[in-house]
C-alpha positions in Angstrom: -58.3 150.5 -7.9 -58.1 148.2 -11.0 -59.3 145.0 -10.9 -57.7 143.6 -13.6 -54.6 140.8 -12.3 -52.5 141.3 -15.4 -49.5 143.8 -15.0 -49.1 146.1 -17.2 -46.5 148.8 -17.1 -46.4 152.7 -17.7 -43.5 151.9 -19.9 -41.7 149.0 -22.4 -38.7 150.1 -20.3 -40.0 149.7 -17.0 -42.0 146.2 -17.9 -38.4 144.7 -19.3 -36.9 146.0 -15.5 -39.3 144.4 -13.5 -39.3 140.8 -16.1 -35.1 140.7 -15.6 -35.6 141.5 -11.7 -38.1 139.1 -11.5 -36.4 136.5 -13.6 -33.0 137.5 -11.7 -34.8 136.5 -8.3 -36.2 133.6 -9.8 -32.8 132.3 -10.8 -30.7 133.0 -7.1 -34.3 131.1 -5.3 -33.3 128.0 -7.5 -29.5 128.3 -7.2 -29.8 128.9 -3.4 -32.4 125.6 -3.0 -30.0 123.6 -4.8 -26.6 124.7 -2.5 -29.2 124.6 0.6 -29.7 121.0 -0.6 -26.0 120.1 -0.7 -24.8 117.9 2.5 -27.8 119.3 4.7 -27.5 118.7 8.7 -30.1 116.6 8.0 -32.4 115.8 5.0 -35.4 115.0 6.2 -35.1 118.5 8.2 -34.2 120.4 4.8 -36.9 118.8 3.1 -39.4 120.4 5.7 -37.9 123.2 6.1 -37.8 124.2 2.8 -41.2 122.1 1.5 -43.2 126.0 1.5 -40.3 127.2 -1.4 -41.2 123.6 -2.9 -44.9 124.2 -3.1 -44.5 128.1 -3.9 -42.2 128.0 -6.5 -44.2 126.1 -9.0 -47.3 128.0 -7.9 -45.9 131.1 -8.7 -44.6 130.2 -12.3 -47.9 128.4 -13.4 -49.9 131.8 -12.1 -47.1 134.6 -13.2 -48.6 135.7 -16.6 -52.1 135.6 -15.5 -51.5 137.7 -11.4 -47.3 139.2 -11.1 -46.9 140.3 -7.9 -45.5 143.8 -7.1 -41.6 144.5 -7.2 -41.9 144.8 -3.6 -43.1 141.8 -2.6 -41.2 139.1 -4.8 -38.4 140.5 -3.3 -39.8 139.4 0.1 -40.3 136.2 -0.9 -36.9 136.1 -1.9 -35.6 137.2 1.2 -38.0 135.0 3.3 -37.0 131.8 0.9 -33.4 132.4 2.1 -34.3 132.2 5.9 -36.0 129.5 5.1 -33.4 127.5 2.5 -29.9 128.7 5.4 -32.1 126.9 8.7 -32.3 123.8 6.7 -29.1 123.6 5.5 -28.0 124.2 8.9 -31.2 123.8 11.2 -32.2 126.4 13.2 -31.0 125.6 16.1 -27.0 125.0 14.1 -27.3 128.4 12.0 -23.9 129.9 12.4 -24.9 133.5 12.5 -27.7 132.8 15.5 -25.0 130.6 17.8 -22.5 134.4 17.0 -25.3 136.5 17.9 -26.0 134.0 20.9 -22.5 134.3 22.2 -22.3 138.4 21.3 -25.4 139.3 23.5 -24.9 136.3 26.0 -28.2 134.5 25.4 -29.5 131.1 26.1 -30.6 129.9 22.8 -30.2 130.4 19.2 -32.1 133.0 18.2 -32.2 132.3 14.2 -35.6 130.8 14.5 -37.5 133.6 15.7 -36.0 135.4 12.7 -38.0 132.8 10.7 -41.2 133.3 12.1 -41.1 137.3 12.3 -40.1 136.7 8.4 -43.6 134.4 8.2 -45.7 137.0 9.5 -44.1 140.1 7.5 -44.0 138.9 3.9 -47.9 137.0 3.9 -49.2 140.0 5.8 -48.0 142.1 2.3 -48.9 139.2 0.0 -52.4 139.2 1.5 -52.9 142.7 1.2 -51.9 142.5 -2.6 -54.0 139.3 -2.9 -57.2 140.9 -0.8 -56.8 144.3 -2.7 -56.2 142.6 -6.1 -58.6 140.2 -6.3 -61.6 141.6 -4.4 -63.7 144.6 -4.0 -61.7 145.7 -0.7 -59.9 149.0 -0.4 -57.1 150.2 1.6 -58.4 151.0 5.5 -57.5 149.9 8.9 -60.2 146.7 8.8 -57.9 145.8 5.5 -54.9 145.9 7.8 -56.6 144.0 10.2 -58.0 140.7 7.7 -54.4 140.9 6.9 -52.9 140.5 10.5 -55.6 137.6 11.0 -54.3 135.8 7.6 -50.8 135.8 9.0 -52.0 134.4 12.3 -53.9 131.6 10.6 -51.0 130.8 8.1 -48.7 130.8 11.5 -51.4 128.8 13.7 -51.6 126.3 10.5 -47.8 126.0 10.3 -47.3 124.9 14.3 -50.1 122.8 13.6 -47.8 120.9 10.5 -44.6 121.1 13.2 -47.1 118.9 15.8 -48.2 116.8 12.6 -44.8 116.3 11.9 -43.9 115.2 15.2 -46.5 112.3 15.9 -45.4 111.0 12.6 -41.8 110.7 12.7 -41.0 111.4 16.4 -37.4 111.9 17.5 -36.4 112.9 13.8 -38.6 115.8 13.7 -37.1 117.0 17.2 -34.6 119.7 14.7 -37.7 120.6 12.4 -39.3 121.7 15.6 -36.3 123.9 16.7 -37.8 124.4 20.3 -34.3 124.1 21.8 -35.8 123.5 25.2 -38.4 126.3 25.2 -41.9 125.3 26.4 -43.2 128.6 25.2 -41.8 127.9 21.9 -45.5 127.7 20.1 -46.4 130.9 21.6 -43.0 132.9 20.8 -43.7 131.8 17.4 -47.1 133.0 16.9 -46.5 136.3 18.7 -43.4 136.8 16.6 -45.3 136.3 13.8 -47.8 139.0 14.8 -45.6 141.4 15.2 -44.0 140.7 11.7 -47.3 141.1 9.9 -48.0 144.6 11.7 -44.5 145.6 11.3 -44.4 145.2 7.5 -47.8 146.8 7.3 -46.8 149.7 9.7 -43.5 150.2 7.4 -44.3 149.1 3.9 -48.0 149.9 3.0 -47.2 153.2 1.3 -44.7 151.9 -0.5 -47.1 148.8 -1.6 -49.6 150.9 -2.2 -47.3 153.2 -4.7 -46.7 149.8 -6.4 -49.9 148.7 -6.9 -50.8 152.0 -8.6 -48.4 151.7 -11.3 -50.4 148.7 -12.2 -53.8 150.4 -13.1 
C-alpha cells in the first residue's frame, strides 16, 4: 500500500464529495459542542467529558492537508463526538435515552455509559489501523488486528487512569464525571466494553476500511 499521507482522489468529483462531507461533519461537531455547552448538568462535568473533542478537534484541522482520514472513519469520530458532547450535557448517569432504556428492560442502572466506552474502543481501534497501516511499513494481518486491540486497551487503561486523576483532585465534584452509579466493577466493565468495541469494529468494518484506504493509492 502507499505510503504517501496525502489524499488524493480517483476523481475531481469524488475529492469535492469527500471535502463537503468532511467539511459538513466538521460544521455539526462544532454546532453540537456549542448546544452541548448550553446550561450543562454541570460544567465542570461537560468540560471533562467533552475535553478529548477539545484536544481532537484542533489536532485534526492543523494535520488535515498533510494526513485526511478515510470517509469511514471521520464519520466515527463524529458519531463517537456525539456520545461524548449528549453525557455531558446531561451526564451519564442523567442521559434521557439510558434512564428509557433502563425503565423498558427493567435494569438497575443507566446504561448510557457503557455505550461510551464500547464507542471508545470501536472508533481508535479503526483510527489505529489507518494510522499503523498509513504511516508504517505494516500490512493488513491478524498481528495488525491485534496491535490495534492492544492500542484501544491502552487509550481505555489511560482514560480510567484520567477519571482516578480526576477524582483525587476535585473529589465529590468529579463523582458525575466518574459515572459509576454505584458499580464497584465499573473500571472493569469499562475496559472490557471497550475490548469488545475495538474487535467489533474490526470484525465488521475492516473490508470496508480497507476498500477506503485503496482509493487513496
Amino acid at each position: 500500500m502507499n505510503r504517501d499521507t496525502s489524499c488524493p482522489s480517483a476523481t475531481p468529483v469524488a475529492a469535492r464529495h469527500r471535502r463537503y462531507e468532511t467539511l459538513a461533519l466538521l460544521l455539526a461537531t462544532i454546532a453540537g459542542l456549542l448546544m452541548s455547552g448550553i446550561h450543562p448538568f454541570d460544567r465542570t462535568t461537560w468540560l471533562l467529558e467533552v475535553f478529548p473533542i477539545l484536544v481532537g478537534l484542533p489536532l485534526l484541522l492543523a494535520t488535515a492537508r498533510r494526513f485526511a482520514f478515510t470517509p469511514l472513519v471521520y464519520r466515527l469520530m463524529f458519531v463517537h463526538a456525539l456520545i461524548l458532547m449528549i453525557g455531558g450535557h446531561y451526564t451519564y448517569a442523567r442521559v434521557p435515552l439510558g434512564a428509557w432504556v433502563s425503565d423498558l428492560l427493567g435494569l438497575a442502572r443507566n446504561h448510557y455509559d457503557r455505550l461510551g466506552h464500547f464507542a471508545q474502543g470501536f472508533v481508535p481501534a479503526l483510527i489505529a489501523r489507518e494510522l499503523l497501516l498509513r504511516t508504517s511499513p505494516l500490512r493488513p494481518s491478524k498481528w495488525l488486528s491485534a496491535l490495534a486491540v492492544a492500542l484501544v486497551l491502552a487509550i481505555s487503561a489511560s482514560y480510567e487512569l484520567l477519571e482516578w486523576g480526576a477524582a483525587l483532585a476535585l473529589g465529590q465534584s468529579a463523582t458525575d464525571f466518574l459515572g459509576t452509579q454505584g458499580d464497584p466493577w465499573d473500571t472493569q466493565w469499562d475496559m472490557f466494553l471497550a475490548l469488545c468495541g475495538g474487535v467489533a469494529a474490526l470484525l465488521t468494518l475492516r473490508r470496508t476500511h480497507d476498500r477506503q484506504l485503496a482509493r487513496l493509492r
